[in-house]
C-alpha positions, 0 to 999 in steps of 0.5 A: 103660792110660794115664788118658787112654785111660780117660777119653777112650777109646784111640786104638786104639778109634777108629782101629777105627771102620768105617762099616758102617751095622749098628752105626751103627743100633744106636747110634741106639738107644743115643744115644735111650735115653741122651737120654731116659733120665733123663726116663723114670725121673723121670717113670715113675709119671706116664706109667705108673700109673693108666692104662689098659691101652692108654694104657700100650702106647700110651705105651711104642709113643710112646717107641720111636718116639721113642727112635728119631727123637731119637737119629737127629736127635741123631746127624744133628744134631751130626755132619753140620755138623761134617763139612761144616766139616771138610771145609773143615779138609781137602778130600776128594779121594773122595764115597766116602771122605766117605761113610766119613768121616760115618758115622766121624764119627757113630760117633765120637759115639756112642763117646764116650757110653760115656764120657759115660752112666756118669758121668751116671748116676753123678751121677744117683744121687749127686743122687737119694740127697745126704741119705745120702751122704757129702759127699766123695761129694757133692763128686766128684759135683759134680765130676765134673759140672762136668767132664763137658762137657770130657771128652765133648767131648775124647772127641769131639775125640780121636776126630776127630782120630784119624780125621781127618789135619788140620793141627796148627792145625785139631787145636787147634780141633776141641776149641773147635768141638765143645764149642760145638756139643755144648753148643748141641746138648745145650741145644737137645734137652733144652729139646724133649724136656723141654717138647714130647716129654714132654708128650705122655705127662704 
């Protein structure tokens, strides 16, 4: 398997994508526990200890409910105006095949999570244990986070211009319109999951 197809997934993997709404539920899931994960582990003595009891199953009630909300905002949020855009890219002869396209779309993003996750928990880890490790170790680590955003967003730009059949000009620019967009999007949400969500169980 080529570096590429690791790093970005395999052609293969997307040209699969389908658009039952089944799997697209359970990234939602995903996208939301993926949001608000790191959150919750560093702030998981101050929303569970020294509570009472039902203080504790309210707040674990709050998160799935959130967990929820935010993925599918998240999902909503990044992929229907980049599909409005490219419908501009490519005009869709079909409703139906526009249909297909978004939910190909939304589960384009939410594939190239599997590549975004592992490595943030990775520098995640590196970050909460600098003092024991390595200083190679630290460096990848550094490293590999100031790459991330190019690597999820040509994910993202690998899937779209698989399931998408654009013109080799409007190939080049997916790469550049999602970047931007991820990046905003990604900002936007961790400012109210940070300042607003969480402070409803701190």
């Amino acid at each position: 398997m080529k570096l590429l197809d690791i790093l970005l997934l395999p052609r293969n993997f997307y040209k699969k994508l389908n658009d039952k709404r089944l799997t697209l539920y359970f990234g939602i899931i995903f996208i939301g526990i993926a949001d608000f994960m790191f959150n919750f582990l560093d702030n998981y003595s101050a929303i569970f200890s020294g509570k009472a009891e039902n203080a504790i199953y309210k707040n674990i009630v709050l998160f799935a409910v959130f967990i929820v909300i935010v993925g599918a905002v998240d999902i909503l949020f990044f992929s229907k105006p980049l599909f409005d855009l490219f419908k501009k890219f490519k005009k869709e002869s079909h409703e139906f095949e526009s249909d297909t396209k978004l939910i190909k779309l939304m589960k384009v993003y939410i594939s190239a999570h599997f590549v975004l996750v592992p490595l943030e928990i990775l520098i995640y880890a590196a970050a909460k244990n600098v003092d024991s490790l390595n200083y190679n170790l630290v460096l990848i680590a550094a490293f590999i986070e100031l790459i991330l955003p190019v690597l999820f967003s040509a994910a993202i730009a690998r899937g779209i211009n698989v399931i998408y059949n654009f013109e080799p000009l409007f190939k080049r620019l997916v790469f550049i319109v999602v970047f931007i967009w991820s990046y905003a999007l990604g900002y936007a949400l961790s400012y109210v999951i940070d300042n607003w969500i969480m402070g409803i169980f701190i």
